[in-house]
C-alpha positions in Angstrom: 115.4 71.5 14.8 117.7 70.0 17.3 121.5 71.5 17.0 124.2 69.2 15.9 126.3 67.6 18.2 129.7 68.9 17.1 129.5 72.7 15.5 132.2 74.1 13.5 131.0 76.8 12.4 128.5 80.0 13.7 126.7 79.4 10.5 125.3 75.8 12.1 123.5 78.0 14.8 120.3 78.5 13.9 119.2 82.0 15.6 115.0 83.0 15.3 114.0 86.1 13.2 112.0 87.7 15.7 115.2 87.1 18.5 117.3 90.7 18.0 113.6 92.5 17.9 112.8 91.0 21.1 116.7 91.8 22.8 116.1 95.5 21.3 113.0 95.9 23.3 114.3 94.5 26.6 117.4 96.4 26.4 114.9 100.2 25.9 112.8 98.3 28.7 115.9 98.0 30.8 117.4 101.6 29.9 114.0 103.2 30.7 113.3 101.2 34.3 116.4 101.1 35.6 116.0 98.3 37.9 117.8 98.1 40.8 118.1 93.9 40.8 118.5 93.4 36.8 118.6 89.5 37.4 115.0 89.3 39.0 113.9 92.3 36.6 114.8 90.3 33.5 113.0 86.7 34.9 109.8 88.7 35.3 109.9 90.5 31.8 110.2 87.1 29.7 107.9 85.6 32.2 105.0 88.4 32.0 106.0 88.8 27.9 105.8 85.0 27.7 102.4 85.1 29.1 101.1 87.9 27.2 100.4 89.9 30.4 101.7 93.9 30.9 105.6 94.4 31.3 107.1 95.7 34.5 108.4 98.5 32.2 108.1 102.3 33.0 106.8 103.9 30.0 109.9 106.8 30.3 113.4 107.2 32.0 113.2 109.0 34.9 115.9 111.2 35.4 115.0 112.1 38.9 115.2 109.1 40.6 117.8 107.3 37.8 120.4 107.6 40.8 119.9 105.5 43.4 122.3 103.7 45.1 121.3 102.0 48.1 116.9 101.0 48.0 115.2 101.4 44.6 111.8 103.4 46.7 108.6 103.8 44.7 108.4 106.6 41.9 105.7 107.8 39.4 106.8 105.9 36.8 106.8 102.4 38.4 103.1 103.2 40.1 101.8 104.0 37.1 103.4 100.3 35.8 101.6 98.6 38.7 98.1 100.6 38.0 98.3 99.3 34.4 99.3 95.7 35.7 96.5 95.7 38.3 93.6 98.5 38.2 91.7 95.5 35.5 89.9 94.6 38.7 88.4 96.8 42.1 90.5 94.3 44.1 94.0 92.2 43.6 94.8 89.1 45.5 97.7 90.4 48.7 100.1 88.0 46.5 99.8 89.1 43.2 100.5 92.8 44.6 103.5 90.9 46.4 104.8 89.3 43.2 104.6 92.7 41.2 106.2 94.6 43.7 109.0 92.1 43.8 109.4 92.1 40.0 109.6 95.8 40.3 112.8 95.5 42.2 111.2 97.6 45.4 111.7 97.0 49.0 109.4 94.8 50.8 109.8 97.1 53.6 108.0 99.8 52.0 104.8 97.5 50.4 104.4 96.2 54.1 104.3 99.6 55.7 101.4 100.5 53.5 99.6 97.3 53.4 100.1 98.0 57.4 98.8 101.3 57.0 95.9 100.6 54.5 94.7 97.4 57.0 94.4 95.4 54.4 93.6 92.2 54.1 94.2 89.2 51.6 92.6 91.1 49.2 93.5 94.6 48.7 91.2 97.3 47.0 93.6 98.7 44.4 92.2 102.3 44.3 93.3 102.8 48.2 96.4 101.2 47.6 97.2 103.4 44.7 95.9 106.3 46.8 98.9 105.1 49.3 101.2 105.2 47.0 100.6 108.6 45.7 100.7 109.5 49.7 104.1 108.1 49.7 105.2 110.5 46.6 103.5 113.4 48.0 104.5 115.4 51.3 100.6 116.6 51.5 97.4 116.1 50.5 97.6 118.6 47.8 100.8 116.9 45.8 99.5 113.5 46.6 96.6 114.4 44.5 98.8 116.2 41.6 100.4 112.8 41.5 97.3 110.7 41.2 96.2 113.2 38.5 99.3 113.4 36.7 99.5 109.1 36.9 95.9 108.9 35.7 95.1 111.5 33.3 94.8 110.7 29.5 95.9 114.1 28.6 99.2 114.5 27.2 102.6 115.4 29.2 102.5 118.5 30.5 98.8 119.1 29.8 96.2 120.3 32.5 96.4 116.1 33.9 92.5 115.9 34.3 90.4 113.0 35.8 87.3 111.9 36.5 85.5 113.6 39.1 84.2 110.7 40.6 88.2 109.3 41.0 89.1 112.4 42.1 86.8 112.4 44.9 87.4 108.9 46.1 91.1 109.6 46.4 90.3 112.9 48.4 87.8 111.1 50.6 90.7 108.3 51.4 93.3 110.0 52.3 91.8 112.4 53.7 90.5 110.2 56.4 93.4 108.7 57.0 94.2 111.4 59.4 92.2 111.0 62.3 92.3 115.2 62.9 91.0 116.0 59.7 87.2 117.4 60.0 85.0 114.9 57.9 82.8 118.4 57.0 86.0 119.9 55.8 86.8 117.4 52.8 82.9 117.3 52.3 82.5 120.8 51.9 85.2 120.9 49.4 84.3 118.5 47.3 80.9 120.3 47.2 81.8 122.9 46.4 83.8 121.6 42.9 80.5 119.8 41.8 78.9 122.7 40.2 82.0 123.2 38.3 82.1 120.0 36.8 78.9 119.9 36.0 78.2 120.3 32.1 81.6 120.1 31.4 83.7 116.7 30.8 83.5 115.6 34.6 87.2 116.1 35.0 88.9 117.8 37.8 92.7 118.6 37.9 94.9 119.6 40.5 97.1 123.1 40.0 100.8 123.0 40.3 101.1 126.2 41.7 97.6 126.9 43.4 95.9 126.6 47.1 92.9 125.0 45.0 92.1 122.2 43.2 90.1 123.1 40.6 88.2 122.1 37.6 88.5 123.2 33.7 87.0 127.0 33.3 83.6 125.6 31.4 83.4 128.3 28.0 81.6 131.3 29.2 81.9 131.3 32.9 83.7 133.8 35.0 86.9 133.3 35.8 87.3 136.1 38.3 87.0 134.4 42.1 85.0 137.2 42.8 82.5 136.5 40.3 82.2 132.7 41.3 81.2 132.4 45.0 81.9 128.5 45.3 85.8 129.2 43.9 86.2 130.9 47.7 85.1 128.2 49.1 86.9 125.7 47.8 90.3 127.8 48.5 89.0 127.8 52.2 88.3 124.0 52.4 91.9 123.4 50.6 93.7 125.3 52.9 92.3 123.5 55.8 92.9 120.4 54.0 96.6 120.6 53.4 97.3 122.7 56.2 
């Protein structure tokens, strides 16, 4: 129903039911993003909510990186919003990465480097993109992988932040090779040598905090002591090499 043309009164504006609903939300979405550019933040929530398509909303406030000032850099929490906006496929169009990115609020700087990096082409594999991207949040091999587990693993917060072998390994194997020094037989041998522990179990592997290893759940009944379990030397050994 069209407005009047003269009002003289707030009670002749007609407001929708579902409006402060949809304000509430956007306002937690805002609170927990933080985007740096709230203008072009806001365009792209209506637009993706209007089209029924994920939010560029991190699912949590992080504290750590609340404080920016100056260039709103990639953190955990927005990655893991652009792996839920585009992991539906094995490849997104250059663009649609682009347009994401943008809505994110992040410097176009950074996306280039990594396209750069990744030689990538119009279409861009999202796996080795995301595998970038955890490089970018991780000074090694070791914490880029904690941070691919800890963005992909359907355990809850603060759990042991398993995935699937199989993602585990590709990740590994990619950046891995993305340093022309590192021995191919090196990263080979280590993921060997984590096969027979996932094996029988739930195929996940998980990266330790506080460890030279990664390492997979202790299937029920096998030794824990790395004594008693000659491939657990092994994979300290190929770690080490790995992450220097």
């Amino acid at each position: 129903m069209p407005p009047p043309e003269t009002m003289f009164c707030s009670q002749q504006i007609n407001i929708p039911t579902g409006l402060p609903e949809v304000l509430k939300n956007f306002t937690k979405a805002a609170i927990r993003t933080q985007p740096k550019d709230l203008l072009v933040w806001s365009a792209a929530y209506f637009d993706a909510l209007a089209k029924g398509e994920i939010l560029p909303v991190k699912e949590r406030l992080e504290i750590n990186f609340g404080s920016q000032t100056k260039d709103a850099m990639l953190t955990p929490g927005l990655l893991k919003t652009l792996h839920k906006q585009l992991s539906f496929a094995e490849t997104c169009g250059r663009e649609m990465l682009q347009d994401k990115w943008k809505a994110l609020c992040l410097p176009m700087e950074q996306l280039e480097n990594m396209l750069i990096l990744g030689n990538f082409s119009m279409d861009v594999s999202w796996m080795e993109f995301f595998a970038l991207g955890c490089s970018a949040l991780g000074d090694s091999l070791k914490t880029s992988l904690k941070v691919a587990c800890e963005i992909l693993t359907e355990d809850e917060e603060g759990g042991a932040a398993r995935i699937p072998f199989e993602i585990f390994s590709l990740l590994c194997t990619y950046l891995a090779n993305l340093d022309p020094e590192m021995p191919q037989g090196h990263i080979d041998g280590f993921l060997t040598s984590l096969e027979p522990q996932v094996l029988g179990t739930s195929l996940d592997v998980q990266v330790c905090a506080h460890s030279n290893i990664a390492r997979t759940p202790n299937p029920v009944g096998h030794p824990t002591n790395s004594s008693e379990r000659p491939d657990s030397a092994l994979a300290t050994e190929c770690m080490r090499k790995v992450t220097g």
